[in-house]
C-alpha positions as CSV (number, residue, x, y, z in Angstrom):
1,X,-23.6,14.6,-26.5
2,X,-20.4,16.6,-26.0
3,X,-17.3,15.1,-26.8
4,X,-13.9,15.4,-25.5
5,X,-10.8,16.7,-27.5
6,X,-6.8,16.6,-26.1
7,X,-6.3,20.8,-24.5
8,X,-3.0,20.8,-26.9
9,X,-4.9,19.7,-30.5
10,X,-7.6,21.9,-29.6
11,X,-4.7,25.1,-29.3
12,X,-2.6,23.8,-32.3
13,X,-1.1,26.8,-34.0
14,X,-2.8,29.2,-30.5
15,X,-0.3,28.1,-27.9
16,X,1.0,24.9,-29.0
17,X,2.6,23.0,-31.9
18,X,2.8,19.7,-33.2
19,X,5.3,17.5,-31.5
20,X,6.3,15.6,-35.2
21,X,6.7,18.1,-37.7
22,X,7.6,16.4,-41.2
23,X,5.9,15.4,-44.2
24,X,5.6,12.2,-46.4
25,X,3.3,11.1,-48.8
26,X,4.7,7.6,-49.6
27,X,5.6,6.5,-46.3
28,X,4.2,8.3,-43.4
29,X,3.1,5.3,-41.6
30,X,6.7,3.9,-41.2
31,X,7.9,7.4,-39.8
32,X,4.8,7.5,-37.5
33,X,6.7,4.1,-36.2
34,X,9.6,5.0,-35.5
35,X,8.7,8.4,-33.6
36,X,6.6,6.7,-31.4
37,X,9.5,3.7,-30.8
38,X,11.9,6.8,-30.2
39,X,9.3,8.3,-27.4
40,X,8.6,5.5,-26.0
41,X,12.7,4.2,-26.0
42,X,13.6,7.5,-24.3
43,X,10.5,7.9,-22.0
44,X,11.1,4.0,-20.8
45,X,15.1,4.0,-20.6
46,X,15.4,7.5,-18.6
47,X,12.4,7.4,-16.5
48,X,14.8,9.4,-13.8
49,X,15.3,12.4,-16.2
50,X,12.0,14.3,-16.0
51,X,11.8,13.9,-19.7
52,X,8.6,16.7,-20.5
53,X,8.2,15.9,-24.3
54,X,10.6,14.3,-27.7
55,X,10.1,16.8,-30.9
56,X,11.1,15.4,-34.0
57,X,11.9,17.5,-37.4
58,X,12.8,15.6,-40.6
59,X,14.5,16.9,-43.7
60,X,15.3,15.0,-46.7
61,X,18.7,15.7,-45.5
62,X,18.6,15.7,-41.3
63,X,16.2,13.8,-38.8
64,X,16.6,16.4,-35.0
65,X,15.2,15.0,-32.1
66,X,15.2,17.6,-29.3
67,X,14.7,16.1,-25.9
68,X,13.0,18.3,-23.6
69,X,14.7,17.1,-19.7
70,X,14.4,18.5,-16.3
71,X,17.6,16.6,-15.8
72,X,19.4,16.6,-18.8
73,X,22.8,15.3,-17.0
74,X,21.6,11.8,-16.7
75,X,20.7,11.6,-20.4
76,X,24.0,13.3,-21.7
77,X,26.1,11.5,-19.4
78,X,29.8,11.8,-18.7
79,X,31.1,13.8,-21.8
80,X,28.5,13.2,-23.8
81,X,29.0,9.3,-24.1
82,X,25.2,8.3,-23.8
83,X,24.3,10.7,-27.0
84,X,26.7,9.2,-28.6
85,X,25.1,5.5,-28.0
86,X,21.8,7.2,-28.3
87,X,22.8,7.8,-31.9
88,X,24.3,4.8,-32.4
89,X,21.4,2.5,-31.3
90,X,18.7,4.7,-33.1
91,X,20.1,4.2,-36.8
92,X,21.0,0.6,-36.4
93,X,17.7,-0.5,-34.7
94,X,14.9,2.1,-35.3
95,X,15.4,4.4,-38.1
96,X,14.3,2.0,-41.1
97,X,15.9,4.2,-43.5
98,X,19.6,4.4,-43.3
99,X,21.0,8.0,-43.2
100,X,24.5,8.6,-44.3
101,X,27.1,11.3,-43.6
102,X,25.0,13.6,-45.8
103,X,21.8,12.3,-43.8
104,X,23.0,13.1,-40.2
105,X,20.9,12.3,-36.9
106,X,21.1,15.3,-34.9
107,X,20.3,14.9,-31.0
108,X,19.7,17.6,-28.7
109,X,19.0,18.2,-24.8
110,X,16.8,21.1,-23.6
111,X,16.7,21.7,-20.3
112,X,13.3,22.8,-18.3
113,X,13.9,25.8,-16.0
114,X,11.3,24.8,-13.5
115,X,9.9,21.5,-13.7
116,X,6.8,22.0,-11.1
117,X,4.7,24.8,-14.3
118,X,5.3,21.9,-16.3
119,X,2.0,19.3,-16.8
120,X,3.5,16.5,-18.0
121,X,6.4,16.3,-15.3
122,X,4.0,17.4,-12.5
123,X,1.4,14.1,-13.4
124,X,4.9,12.1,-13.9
125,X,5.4,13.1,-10.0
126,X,2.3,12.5,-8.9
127,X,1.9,8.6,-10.5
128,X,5.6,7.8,-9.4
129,X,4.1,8.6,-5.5
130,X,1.3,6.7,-6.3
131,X,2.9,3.7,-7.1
132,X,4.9,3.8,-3.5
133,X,1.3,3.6,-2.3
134,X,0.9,7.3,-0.8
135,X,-2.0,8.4,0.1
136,X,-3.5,10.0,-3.2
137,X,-5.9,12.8,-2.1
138,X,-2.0,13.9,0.1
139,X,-0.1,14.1,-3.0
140,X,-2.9,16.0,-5.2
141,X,-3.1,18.8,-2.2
142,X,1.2,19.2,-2.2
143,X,1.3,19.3,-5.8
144,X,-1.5,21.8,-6.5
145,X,0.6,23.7,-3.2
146,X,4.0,23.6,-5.2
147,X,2.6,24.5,-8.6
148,X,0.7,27.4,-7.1
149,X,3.4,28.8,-5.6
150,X,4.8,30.0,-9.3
151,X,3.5,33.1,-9.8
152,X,3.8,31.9,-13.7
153,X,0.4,29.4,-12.8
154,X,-2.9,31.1,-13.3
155,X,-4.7,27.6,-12.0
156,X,-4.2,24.0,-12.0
157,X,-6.5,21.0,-11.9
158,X,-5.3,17.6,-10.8
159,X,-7.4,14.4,-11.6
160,X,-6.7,10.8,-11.0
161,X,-8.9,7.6,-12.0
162,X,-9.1,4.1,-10.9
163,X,-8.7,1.6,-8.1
164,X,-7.4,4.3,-5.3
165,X,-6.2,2.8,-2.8
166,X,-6.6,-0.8,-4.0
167,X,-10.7,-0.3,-3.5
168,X,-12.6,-3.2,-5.6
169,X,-14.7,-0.5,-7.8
170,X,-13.3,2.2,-9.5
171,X,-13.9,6.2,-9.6
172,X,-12.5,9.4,-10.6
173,X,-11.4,12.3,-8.2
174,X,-10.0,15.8,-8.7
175,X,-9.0,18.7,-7.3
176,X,-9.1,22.7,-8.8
177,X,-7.3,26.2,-7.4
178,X,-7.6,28.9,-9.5
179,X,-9.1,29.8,-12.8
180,X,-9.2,27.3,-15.8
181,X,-10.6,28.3,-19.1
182,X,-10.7,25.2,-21.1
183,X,-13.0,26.3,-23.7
184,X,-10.6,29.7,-24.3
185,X,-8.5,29.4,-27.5
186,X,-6.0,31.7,-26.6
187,X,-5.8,30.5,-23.0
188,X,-2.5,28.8,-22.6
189,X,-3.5,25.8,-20.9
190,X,-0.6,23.3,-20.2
191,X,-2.0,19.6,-20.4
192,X,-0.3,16.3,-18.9
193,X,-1.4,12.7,-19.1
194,X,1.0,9.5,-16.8
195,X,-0.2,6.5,-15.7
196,X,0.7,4.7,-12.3
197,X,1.2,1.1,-12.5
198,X,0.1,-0.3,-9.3
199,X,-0.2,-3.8,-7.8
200,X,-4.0,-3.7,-7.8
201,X,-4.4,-1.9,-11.4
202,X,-3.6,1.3,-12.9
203,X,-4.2,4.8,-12.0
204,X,-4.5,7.4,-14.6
205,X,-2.9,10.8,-13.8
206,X,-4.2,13.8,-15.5
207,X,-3.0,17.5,-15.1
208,X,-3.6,21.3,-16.4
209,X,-2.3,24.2,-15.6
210,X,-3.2,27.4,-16.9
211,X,-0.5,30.0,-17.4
212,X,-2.9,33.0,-18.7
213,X,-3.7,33.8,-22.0
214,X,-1.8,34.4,-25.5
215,X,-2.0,37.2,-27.3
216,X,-0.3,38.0,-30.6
């Protein structure tokens, strides 16, 4: 039987890295905690943004979160007040371990270029028109359209799971253009996972788009 294994741990150190990058032998289970309270914080509180993906790099000296936003106003805010809060509200209610001056939390905003070669936004777009009840097999046909259009997008596959359209049994459909190597190493395959919370259940999103291959 084959099994099935996430496009981006498949490609670590090909065409993508790891999304945490620290390391802690006494304690790695408390800063495995608070990255995914931070992810899930930001992903929840600024669902508006186009937020693509959180790194986090600690130090024994420095913990940098880099936001990665297609709309990177609505997190900064007006002159920068919401970072400030941001930072603020991490220390005192997520970081377990209290950093001083020496110990500073360093927040940054990155903004994405073009949102529609990016996986995760592009399934983000597709659940949040699912949940206004469009028709599903409609939004899968546009998106595949606008993606394509980038001359930057090799191929793109777009598959959604569940109750669609409220039946009473469940199934999975999709939808390909273009070429998609997914057992390439070196193909630089762009992978993107959102679910759509719907009256009558949830719909999973998935999304890949290939961007050619990596060389180096």
């Amino acid at each position: 039987m084959s099994h099935k294994v996430h496009p981006k741990a498949f490609r670590l150190r090909e065409t993508s890295d790891w999304d945490s990058r620290w390391f802690d032998e006494k304690q790695p289970s408390i800063y495995l905690e608070e990255d995914f309270k931070i992810r899930t914080f930001l992903m929840d509180k600024f669902k508006e943004a186009g937020i693509e993906k959180v790194e986090i790099e600690r130090s024994p000296n420095r913990v940098s979160i880099l936001i990665h936003s297609s709309r990177p106003g609505l997190i900064i805010g007006r002159g920068g007040q919401q970072i400030d809060e941001l930072r603020d509200l991490f220390q005192k209610k997520i970081l377990k371990r209290q950093l001083d001056e020496k110990q500073a939390l360093k927040i940054e905003i990155k903004s994405i270029r073009n949102p529609w070669i990016s996986a995760p936004l592009v399934a983000q777009w597709i659940a949040q028109r699912i949940e206004k009840r469009m028709p599903f097999r409609k939004i899968m046909k546009q998106s595949i359209s606008m993606v394509m259009g980038y001359k930057e997008a090799k191929g793109i596959r777009v598959q959604v799971a569940g109750r669609l359209n409220g039946v009473s049994i469940s199934r999975t459909e999709w939808l390909q253009k273009g070429q998609l190597p997914r057992q390439t190493l070196r193909a630089n395959i762009d992978y993107g996972f959102k679910e759509a919370n719907c009256t009558y259940g949830t719909i999973g999103v998935k999304v890949w788009i290939y961007k050619g291959e990596t060389f180096e």
